[in-house]
N, C-alpha and C positions, 0 to 999 in steps of 0.2 A: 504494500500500500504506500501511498506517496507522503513524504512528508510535506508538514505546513507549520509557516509563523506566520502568527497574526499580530503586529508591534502597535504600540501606541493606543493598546484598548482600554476602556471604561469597564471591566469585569463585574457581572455580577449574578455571585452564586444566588438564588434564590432560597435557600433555605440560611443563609448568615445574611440577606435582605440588606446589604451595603456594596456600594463601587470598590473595586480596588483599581486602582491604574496601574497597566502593565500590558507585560508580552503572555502569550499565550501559544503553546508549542503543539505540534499531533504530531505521534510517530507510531506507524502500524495501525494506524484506524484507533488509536486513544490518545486522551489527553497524557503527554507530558511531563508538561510542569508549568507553571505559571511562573511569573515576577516581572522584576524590572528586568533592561537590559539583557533578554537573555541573549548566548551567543551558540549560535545556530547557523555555519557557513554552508554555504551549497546546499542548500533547502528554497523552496519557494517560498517567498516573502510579500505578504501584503500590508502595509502601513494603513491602517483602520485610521488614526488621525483622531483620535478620542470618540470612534462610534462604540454604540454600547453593546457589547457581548453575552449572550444568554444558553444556555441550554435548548439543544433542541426538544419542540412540543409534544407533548404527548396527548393524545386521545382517547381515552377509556371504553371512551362506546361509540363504534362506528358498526357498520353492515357494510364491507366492502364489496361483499356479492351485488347486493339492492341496487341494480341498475332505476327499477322502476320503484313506486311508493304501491303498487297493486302486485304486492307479494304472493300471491297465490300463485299469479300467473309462472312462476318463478322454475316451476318444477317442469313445467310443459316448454322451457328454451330451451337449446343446446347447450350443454356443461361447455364444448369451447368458445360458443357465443358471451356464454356469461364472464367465464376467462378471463375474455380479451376486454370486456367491458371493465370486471375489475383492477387487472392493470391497468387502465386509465384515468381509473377511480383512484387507484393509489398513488401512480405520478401527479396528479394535482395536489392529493394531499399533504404530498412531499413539496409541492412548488409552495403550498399556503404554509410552511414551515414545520410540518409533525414530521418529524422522525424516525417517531414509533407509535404504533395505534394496536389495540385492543381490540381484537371485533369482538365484538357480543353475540353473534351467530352467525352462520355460512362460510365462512371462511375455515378451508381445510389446511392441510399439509403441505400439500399442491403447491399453492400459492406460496405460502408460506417460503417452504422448499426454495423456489425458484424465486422469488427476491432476495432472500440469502447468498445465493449463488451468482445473483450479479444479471438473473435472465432477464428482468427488465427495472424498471427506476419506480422507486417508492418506500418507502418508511419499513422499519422495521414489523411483522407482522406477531401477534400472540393474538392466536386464535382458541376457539372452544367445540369445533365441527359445527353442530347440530343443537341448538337447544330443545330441554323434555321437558314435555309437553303434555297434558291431561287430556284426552279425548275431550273435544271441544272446549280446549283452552287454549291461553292466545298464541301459541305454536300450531293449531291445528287452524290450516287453510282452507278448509272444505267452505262450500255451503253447505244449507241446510238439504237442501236434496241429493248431495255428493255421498255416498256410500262408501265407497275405496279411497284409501289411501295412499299412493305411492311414495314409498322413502328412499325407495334404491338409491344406495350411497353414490351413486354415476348420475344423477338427478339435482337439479340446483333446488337449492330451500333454507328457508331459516330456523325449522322445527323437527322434532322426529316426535312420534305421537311414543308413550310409552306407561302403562297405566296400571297398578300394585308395586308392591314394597320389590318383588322379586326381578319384575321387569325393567322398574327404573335403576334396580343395581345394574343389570346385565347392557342397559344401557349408557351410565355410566361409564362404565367399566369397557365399553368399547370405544367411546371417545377418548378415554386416558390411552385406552389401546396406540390410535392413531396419533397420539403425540398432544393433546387436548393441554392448555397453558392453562386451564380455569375451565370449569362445568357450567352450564348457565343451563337455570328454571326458571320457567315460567310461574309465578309462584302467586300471580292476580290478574286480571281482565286488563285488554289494551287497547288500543284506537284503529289498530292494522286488521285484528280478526275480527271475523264476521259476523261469530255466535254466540259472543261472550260479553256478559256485563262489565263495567271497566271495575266497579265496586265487588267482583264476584272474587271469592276465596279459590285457590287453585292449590290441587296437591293434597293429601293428607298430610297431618304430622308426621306418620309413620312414611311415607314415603321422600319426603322431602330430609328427614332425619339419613333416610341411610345414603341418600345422595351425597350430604355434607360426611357421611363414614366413609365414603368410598374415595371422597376426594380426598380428604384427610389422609385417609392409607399412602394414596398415594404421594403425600407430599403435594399436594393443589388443593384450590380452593373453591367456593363457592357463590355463584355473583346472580343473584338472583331480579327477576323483572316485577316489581310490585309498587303500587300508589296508595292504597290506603294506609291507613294508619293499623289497621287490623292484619292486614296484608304484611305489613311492612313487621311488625312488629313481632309476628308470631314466626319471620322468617329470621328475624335474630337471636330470639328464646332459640333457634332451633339447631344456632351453629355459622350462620351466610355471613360471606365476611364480607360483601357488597350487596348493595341494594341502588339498584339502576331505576333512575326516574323519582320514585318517591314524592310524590307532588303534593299527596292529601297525610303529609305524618301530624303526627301531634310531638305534645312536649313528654310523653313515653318516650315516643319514639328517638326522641334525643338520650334519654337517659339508655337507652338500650343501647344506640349505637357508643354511647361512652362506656357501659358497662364491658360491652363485649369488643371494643379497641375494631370496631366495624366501619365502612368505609357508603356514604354515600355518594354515587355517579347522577347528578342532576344531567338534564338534557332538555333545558330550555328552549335552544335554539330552533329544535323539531315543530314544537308546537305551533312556536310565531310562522316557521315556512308552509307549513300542513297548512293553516289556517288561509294565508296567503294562496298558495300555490299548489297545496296536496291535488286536485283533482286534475289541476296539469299534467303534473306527472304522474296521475296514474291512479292516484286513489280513492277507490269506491265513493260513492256519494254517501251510504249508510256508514263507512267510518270517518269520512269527514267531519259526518254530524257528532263526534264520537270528540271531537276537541276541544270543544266548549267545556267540557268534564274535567277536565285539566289545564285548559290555558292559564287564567286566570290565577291559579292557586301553584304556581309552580314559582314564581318568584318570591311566594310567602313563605314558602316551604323552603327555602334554598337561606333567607335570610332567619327564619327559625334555629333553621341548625346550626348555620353561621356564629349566631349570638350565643350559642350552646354550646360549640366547641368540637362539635363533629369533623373528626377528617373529611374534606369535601375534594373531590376529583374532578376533571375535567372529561365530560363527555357530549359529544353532539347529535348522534344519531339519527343521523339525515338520512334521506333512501332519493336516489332517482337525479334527478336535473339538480333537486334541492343540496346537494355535497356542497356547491359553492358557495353556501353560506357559513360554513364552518368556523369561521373564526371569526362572526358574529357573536358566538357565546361571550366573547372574553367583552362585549360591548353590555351584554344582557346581565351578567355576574358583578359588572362594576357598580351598577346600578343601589348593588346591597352588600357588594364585601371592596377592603382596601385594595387597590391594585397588584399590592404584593401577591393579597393573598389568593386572586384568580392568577395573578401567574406562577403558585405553589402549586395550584392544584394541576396545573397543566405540567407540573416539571417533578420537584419533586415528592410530593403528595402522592402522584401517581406512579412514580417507580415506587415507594412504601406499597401499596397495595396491589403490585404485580410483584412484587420482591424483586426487586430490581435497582434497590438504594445503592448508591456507588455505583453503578452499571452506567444508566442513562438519569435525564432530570439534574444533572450537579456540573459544576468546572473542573470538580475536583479528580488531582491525577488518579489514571488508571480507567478511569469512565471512557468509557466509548465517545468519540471527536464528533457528536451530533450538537452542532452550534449553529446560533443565528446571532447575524451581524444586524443592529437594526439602527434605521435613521430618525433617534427622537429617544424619547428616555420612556420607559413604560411604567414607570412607578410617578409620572407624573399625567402622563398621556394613555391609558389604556391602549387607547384608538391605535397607538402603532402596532401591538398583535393583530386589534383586529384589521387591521390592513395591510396585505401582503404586499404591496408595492412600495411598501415604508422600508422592506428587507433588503438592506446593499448584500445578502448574503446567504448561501443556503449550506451548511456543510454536514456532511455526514459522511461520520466514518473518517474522518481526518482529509477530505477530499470536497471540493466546493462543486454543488453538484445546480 
């Protein structure tokens, strides 16, 4: 891998939330070492001139399959059609500044695989296969006169339908198979499927218990999809050390995520596009209507936990045309936390609940060389995350890409 200096920068790790000025060195796709002056001959050398240097972004909850926001249709395209969409999907969210993204379902080995290897340009991937799913919960795509379900693993989809204590093990247990970074359940009703209340309870205890066993065994985790406060809250009595969306919690629900050291992924940004633009891209006129249930209470909920003390993560969860909104969140989050601390949760907040602290999200040596050089300071300006033309700079992996 190539080395890089970067002289003359404005550093700032986000988790010590102060400037240092100095050099910043990559050798072999990680950080080096920091300081002043450092002496680094016959290396590429860029003179930043005091622009400000940050960790490259993380996003917690993406669908990089989700060409479209009418997920159903998902299973009836070409696995290579879908493919090639989602590399495309992932080079932009690499050009909008994330580094490394989280899918929260669809996203296999595959892909995976082959970003690593260099097969095509996009952010590091930690995927979860398949999320499980309760016969007619919000993993299951049917309508209501659909009968058959096809999940053939060669099939594009966000869900795999899976239903008793026995079956969601052996389904589990086949995603850690494949390489699974985190398990995701569907654990309460959502705006995507069809036939489910957004307020409806998903899962049994007992099944939702041995999905958090199975992951545990493994050394992984469990990142569950729920909104209410009932929802939410009986999924962290249970074990979930993430809880994606969460829009209707209470102040339980605070106290549960601090008990059990659990992680909320808001996803603001969805809401406001869906409402905007979901039927553009794709999605049902009966889950449209399905937004209203959530819009409105998704930034009360984000500044609840906030005041509470909740680790809070960065996630966007877009599907379809709507991706190019992504780094609108960090506009929507400033609204109710300090700028620091929407761009903690996007750096490193979010390596803490992928286990990935000192890897990605920090400056600090040893970390993987995922940097963004930006024009404008973001602990004074938000607005320079959320605009990507603000970036003199996109590096990852010790390489300005």
């Amino acid at each position: 891998m190539s080395s890089l200096l970067l002289r003359n920068a404005r550093l700032l790790d986000p988790e010590v939330g102060e400037y240092v000025e100095g050099d910043l060195r990559c050798a072999d796709g990680r950080i080096a070492e920091t300081g002043p002056n450092l002496k680094a001959p016959d290396i590429r050398t860029i003179d930043l001139r005091g622009a400000v240097v940050v960790p490259g972004l993380i996003d917690a909850h993406v669908h990089v399959t989700a060409s479209t926001a009418d997920l159903g249709s998902l299973p009836a395209q070409s696995p290579s059609y879908v493919a090639a969409h989602s590399m495309n999907t992932m080079g932009r969210m690499l050009d909008r500044g994330f580094t490394t993204v989280r899918d929260a379902s669809g996203a296999d080995y595959g892909l995976a695989d082959a970003q690593a290897e260099g097969l095509f340009r996009g952010p590091r991937l930690l995927f979860c296969g398949r999320a499980l799913s309760q016969t007619g919960g919000h993993g299951d795509s049917r309508g209501r006169g659909t009968h058959r379900h096809d999940d053939h693993p060669c099939c594009a989809g966000l869900g795999r339908i899976a239903d008793g204590v026995d079956a969601v093990r052996a389904a589990a247990r086949d995603e850690l198979r494949k390489g699974a970074h985190h398990i995701k359940v569907m654990a309460s009703g959502g705006v995507a499927s069809p036939t489910d209340r957004i307020d409806s309870l998903q899962y049994s205890a007992d099944e939702l218990r041995a999905i958090v066993e199975e992951a545990e065994a493994a050394n992984r985790y469990v990142a569950a999809h729920a909104y209410t406060a009932r929802a939410v809250n009986r999924a962290l009595e249970l074990g979930i050390r993430s809880i994606e969306h969460g829009n209707l919690i209470d102040d339980r629900s605070v106290e549960l995520f601090r008990e059990h050291d659990a992680f909320l992924v808001p996803t603001l940004v969805t809401y406001w596009a869906l409402k905007e633009e979901g039927r553009e891209f794709g999605l049902p006129e009966a889950s449209w209507r399905k937004v209203d249930e959530v819009l409105g209470a998704g930034l009360e909920a984000l500044e609840r936990a906030a005041r509470g003390g909740v680790k809070i993560v960065y996630g966007s969860d877009l599907l379809g045309g709507m991706h190019r909104h992504q780094n609108h969140e960090f506009r929507l989050r400033a609204q109710v936390q300090r700028p620091l601390d929407v761009l903690r949760s996007a750096t490193s907040v979010a390596a803490e609940l992928t286990g990935l602290t000192g890897e990605i999200g920090t400056l600090a040596p040893g970390a993987h060389a995922d940097l963004l050089v930006l024009d404008g300071d973001p602990l004074e300006d938000i607005g320079v995350l959320a605009s990507p033309e603000r970036f003199r700079l996109i590096v990852q992996g010790g390489i300005p890409v």
